[in-house]
OpenMM code with the backbone's topology and positions (N, CA, C; nanometers):
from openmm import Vec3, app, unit

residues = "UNK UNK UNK UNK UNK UNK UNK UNK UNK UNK UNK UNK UNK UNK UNK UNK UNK UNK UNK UNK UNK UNK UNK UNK UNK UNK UNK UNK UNK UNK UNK UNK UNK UNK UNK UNK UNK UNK UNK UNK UNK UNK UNK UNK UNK UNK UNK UNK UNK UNK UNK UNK UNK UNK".split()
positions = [
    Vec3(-1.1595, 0.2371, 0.6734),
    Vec3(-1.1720, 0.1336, 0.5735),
    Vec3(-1.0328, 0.0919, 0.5269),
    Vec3(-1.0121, -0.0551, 0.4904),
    Vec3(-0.8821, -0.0651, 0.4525),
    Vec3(-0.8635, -0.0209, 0.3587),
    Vec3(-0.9404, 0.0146, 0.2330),
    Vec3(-0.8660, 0.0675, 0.0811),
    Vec3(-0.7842, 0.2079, 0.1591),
    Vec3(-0.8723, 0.2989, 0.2307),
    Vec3(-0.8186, 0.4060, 0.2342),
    Vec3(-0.6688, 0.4220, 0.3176),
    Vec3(-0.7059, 0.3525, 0.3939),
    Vec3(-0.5570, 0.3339, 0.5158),
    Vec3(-0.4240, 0.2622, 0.3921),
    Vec3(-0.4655, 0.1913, 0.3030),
    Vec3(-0.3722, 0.1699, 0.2392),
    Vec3(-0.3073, 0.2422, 0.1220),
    Vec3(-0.4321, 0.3211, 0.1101),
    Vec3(-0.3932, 0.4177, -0.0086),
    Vec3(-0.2913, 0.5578, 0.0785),
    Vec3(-0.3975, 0.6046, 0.2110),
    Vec3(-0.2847, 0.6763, 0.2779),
    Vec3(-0.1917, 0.6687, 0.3143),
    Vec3(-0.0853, 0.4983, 0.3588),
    Vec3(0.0071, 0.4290, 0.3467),
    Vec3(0.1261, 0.4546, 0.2308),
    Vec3(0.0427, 0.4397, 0.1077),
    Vec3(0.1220, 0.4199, 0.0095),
    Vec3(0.1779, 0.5532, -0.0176),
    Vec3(0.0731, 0.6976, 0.0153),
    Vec3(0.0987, 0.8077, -0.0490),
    Vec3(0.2090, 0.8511, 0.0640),
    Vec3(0.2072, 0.8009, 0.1782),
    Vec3(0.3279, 0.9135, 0.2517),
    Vec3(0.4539, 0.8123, 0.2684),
    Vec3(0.4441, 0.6420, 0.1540),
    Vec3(0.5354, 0.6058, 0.1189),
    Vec3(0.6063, 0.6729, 0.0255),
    Vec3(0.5604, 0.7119, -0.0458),
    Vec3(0.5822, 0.8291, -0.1668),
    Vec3(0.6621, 0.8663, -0.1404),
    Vec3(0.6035, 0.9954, -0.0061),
    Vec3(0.6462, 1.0989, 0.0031),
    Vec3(0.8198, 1.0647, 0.0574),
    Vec3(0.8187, 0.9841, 0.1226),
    Vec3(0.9522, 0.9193, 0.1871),
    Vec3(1.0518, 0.8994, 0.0762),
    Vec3(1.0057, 0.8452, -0.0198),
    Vec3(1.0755, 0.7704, -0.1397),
    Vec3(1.1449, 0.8810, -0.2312),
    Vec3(1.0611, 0.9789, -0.2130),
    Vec3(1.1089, 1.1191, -0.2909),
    Vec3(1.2012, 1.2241, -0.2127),
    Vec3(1.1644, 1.2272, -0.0742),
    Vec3(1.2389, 1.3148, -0.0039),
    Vec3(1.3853, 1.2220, 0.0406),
    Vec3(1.3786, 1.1412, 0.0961),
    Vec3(1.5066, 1.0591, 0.1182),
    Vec3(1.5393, 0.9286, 0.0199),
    Vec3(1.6369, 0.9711, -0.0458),
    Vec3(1.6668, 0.8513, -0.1633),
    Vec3(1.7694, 0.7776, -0.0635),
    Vec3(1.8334, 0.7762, -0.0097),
    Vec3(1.9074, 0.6309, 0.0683),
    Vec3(1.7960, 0.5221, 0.1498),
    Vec3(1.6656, 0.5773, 0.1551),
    Vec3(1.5784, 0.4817, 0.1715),
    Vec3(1.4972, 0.4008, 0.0549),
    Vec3(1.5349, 0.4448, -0.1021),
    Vec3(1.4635, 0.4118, -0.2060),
    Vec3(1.4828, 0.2465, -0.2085),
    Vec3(1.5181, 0.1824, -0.1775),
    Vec3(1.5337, 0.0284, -0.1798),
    Vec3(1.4330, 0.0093, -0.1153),
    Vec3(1.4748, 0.0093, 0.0185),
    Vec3(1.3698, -0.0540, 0.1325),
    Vec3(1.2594, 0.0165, 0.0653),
    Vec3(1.2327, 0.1020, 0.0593),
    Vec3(1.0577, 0.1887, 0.0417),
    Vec3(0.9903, 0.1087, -0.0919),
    Vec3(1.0819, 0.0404, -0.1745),
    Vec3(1.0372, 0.0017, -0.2632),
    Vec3(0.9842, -0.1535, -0.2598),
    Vec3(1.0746, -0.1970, -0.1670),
    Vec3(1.0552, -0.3793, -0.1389),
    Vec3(0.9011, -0.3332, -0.0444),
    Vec3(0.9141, -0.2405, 0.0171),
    Vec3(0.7779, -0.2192, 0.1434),
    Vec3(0.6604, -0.2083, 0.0338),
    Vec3(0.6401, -0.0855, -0.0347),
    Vec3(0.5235, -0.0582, -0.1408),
    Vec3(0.4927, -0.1983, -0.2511),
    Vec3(0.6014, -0.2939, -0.2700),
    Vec3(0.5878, -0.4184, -0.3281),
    Vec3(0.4684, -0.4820, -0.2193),
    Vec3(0.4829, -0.4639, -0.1105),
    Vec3(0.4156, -0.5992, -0.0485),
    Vec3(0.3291, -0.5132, -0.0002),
    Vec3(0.2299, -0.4010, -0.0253),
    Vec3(0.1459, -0.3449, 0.0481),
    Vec3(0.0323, -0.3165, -0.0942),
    Vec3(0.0995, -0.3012, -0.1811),
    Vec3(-0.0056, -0.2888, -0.2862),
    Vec3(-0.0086, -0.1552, -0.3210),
    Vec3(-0.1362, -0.1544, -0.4152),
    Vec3(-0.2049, 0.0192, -0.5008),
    Vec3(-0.2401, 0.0899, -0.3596),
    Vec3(-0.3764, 0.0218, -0.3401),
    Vec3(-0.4657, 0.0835, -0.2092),
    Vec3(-0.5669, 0.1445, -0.3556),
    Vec3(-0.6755, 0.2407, -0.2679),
    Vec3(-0.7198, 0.3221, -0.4078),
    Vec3(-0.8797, 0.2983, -0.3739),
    Vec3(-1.0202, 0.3693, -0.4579),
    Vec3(-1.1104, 0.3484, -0.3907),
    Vec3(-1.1972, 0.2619, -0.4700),
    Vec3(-1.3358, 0.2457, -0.4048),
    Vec3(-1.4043, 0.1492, -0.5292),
    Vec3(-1.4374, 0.0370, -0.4504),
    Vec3(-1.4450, -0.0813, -0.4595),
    Vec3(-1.4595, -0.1972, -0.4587),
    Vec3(-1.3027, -0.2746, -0.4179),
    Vec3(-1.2017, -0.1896, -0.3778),
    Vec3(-1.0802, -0.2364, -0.3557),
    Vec3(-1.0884, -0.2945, -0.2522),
    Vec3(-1.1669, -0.2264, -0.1280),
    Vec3(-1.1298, -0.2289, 0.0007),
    Vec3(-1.1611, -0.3765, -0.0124),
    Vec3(-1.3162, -0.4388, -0.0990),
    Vec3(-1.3779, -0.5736, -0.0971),
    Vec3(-1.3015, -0.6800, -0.0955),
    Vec3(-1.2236, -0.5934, -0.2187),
    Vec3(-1.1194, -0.7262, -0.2462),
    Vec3(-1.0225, -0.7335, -0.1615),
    Vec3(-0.9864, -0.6807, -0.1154),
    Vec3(-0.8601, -0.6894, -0.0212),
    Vec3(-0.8970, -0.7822, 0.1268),
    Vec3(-1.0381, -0.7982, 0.1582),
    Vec3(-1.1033, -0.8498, 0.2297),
    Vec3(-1.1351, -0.9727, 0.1695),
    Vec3(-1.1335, -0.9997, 0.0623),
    Vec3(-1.2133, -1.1261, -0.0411),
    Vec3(-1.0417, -1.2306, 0.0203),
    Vec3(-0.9218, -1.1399, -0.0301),
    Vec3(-0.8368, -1.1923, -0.0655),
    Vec3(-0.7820, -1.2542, 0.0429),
    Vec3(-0.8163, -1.1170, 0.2096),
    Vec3(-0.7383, -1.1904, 0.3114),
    Vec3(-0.8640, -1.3551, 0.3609),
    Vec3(-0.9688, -1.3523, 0.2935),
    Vec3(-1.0437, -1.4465, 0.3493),
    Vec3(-0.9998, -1.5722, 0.2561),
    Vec3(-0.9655, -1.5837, 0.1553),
    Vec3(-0.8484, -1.6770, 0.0339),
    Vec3(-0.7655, -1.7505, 0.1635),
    Vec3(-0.6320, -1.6490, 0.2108),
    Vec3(-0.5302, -1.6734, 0.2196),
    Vec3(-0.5921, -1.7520, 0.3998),
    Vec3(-0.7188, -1.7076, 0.4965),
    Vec3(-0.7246, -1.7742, 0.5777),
    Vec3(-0.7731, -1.9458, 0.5433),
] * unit.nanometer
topology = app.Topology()
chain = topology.addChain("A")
for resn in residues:
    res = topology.addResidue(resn, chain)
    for name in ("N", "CA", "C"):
        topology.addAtom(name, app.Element.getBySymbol(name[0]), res)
C-alpha cells in the first residue's frame, strides 16, 4: 500500500538523517517532497491527490 511504503521511506530517512549529518540537507529537501506517510485513510488521499494532479 502506498501509505505504508511511504511511511517506511520516511522512517529509514530518519534513520540516515541521524546517523550521517553531512547528508542532513539533502535528506531534508528529500522528506520535504515525500511527505508524513502514516496509516488510516492516508494511503486514499495520496491516491485522491495523485488523481488531482493527473
Amino acid at each position: 500500500e502506498i501509505s505504508r511504503a511511504q511511511d517506511s521511506l520516511t522512517d529509514s530517512l530518519q534513520k540516515i538523517f541521524q546517523t550521517y549529518p553531512q547528508y542532513r540537507e539533502i535528506v531534508r529537501m528529500v522528506m520535504f517532497t515525500v511527505g508524513r506517510g502514516g496509516q488510516g485513510d492516508v494511503g486514499q488521499r495520496i491516491r485522491d491527490e495523485i488523481l488531482v494532479i493527473q
